[in-house]
C-alpha positions in Angstrom: 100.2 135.0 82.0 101.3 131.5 82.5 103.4 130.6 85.3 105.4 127.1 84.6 105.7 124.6 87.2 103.0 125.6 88.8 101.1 122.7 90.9 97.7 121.7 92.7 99.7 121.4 95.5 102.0 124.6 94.9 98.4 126.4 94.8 97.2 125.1 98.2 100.5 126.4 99.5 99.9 129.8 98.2 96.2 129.6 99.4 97.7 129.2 103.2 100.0 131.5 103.0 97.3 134.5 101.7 95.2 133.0 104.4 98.0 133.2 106.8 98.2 137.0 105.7 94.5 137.9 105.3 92.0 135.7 106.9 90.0 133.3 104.9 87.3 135.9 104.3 89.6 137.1 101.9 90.7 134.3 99.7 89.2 134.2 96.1 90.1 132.7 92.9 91.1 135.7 91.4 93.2 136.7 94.4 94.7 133.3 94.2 95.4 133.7 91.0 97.2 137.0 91.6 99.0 135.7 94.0 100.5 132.9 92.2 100.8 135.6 89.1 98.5 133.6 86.7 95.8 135.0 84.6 92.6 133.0 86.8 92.0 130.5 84.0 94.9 129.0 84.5 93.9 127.8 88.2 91.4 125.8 86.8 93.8 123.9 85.3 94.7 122.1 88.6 91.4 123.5 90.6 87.9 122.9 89.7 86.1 125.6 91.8 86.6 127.4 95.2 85.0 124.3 96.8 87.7 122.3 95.4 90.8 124.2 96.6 89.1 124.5 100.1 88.9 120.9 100.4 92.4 120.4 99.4 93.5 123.0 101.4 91.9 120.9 104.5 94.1 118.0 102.7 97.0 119.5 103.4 96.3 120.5 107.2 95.4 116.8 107.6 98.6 115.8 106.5 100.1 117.8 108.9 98.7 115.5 111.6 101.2 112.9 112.4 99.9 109.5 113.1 103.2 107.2 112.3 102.6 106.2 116.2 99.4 105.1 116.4 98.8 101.5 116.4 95.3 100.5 115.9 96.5 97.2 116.6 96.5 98.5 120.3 93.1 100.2 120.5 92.6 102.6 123.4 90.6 105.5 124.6 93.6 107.4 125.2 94.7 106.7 121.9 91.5 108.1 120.4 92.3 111.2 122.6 95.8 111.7 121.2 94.5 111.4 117.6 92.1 114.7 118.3 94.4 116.1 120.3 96.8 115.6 117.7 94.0 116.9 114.7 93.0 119.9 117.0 96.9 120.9 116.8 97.0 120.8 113.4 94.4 122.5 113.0 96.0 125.4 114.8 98.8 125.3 113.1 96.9 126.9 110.2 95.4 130.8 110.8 91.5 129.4 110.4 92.5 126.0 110.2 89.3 124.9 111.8 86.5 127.0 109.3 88.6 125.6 106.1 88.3 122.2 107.4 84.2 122.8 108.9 82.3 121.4 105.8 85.2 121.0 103.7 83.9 117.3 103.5 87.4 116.8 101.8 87.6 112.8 100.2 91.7 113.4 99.8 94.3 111.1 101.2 95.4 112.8 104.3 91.2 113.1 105.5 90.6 109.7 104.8 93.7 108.3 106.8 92.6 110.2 109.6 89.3 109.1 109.8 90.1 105.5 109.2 92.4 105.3 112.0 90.0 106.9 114.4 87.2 104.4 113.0 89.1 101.5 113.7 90.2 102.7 117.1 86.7 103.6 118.5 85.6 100.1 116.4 87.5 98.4 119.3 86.3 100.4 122.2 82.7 101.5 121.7 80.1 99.8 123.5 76.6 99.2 122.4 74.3 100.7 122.1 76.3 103.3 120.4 78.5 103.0 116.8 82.5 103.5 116.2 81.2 105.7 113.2 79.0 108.1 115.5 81.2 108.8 117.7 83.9 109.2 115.2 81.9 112.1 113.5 80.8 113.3 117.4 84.4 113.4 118.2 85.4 115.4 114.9 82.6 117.9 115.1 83.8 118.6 118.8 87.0 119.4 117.8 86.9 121.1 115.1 84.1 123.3 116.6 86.4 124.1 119.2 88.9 124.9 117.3 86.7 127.4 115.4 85.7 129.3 118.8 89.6 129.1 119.7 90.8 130.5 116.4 87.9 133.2 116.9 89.5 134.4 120.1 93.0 134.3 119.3 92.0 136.8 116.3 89.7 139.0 118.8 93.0 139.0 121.1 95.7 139.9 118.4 93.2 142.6 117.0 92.7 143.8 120.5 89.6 143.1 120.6 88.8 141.0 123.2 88.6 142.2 126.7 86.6 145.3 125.3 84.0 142.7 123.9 84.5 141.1 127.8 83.7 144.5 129.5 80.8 145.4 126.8 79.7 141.8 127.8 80.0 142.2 131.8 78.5 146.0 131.4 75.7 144.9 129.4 74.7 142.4 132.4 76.1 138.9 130.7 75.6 136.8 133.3 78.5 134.3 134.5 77.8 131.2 135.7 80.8 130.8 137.3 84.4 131.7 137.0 85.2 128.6 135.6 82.7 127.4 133.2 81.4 130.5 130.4 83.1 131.3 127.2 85.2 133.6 128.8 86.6 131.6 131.2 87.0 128.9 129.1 88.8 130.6 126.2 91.3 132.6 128.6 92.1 129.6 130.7 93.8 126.3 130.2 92.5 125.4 126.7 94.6 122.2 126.7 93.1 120.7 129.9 89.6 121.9 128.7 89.6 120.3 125.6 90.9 117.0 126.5 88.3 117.0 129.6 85.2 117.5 126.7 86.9 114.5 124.8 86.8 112.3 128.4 83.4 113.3 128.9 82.3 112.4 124.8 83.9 109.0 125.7 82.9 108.5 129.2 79.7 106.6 128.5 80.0 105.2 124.6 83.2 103.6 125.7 84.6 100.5 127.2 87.2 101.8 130.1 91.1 100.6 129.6 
């Protein structure tokens, strides 16, 4: 069974929409292959292993992040902030965006951009003793580690899941630090404002202020 027309990028389209439908726990080769109605030999025809389609998958959220505003020519911190925030919403826009893009180490177009332009932003801004580099890779880990605890309650919410995990938690003697600042609190609340506040903080000391 050989499907004609069929592309790398026509693949990573139907690996996001299974995704979309079942979780990335469930993508496979062979249930890629089904759903593009090839025989699975013929995915490796454009894909070299599962590796390889999860780190063009993480391509094709990347390009999803719209940077045709940003001018590194005028470096800022808020600039740096509006590139994550901008990544962290793309990321989103993808049902487990952030675990296909964790360790996806992807070397494709849309990754690389993205990290350039956040390299030579923070190149202009970062103080010693700390390096634009660094902090790029601090500042991706954060969000994309958010992300993945975001994602993870948005599913325990839709399944229903979630505030009988919160009164298991609260029965069981979880303590709460405050109202304010534990997972709970900060997964149910304003995610926006918290996210961009851990980005400040990041920033705060590695920086040079605007």
């Amino acid at each position: 069974m050989v499907k004609r027309g069929l592309t790398r990028d026509r693949l990573v389209e139907i690996a996001h929409e299974h995704v979309a439908e079942h979780g990335l726990d469930a993508l496979t080769m062979r249930r890629l292959a089904a759903a593009a109605e090839v025989t699975p030999g013929a995915l490796y025809k454009h894909l070299r292993d599962r590796k390889d389609l999860q780190r063009a998958m993480s391509d094709a959220i990347y390009r999803t992040v719209d940077l045709t505003d940003i001018d590194t020519a005028q470096p800022s911190v808020d600039l740096v902030i509006t590139c994550c925030e901008r990544m962290r919403a793309a990321l989103l826009g993808f049902r487990d965006g952030g675990r296909i893009v964790a360790g996806s180490y992807s070397p494709f177009g849309a990754a690389s951009q993205l990290s350039a332009v956040l390299r030579t932003l923070l190149a202009a801004v970062t103080r010693p003793p700390f390096e634009a580099g660094d902090l790029a890779s601090v500042l991706r880990s954060y969000t994309v580690g958010f992300v993945i605890e975001e994602q993870a309650y948005l599913e325990l919410e839709s399944a229903g899941e979630w505030q009988p995990l919160v009164r298991t938690l609260l029965a069981n003697g979880a303590p709460r630090v405050d109202e304010s600042g534990d997972i709970i609190a900060i997964m149910t609340g304003d995610r926006d404002r918290r996210f961009t506040a851990g980005l400040r903080t990041v920033l705060n000391d590695a920086t040079v202020r605007d």
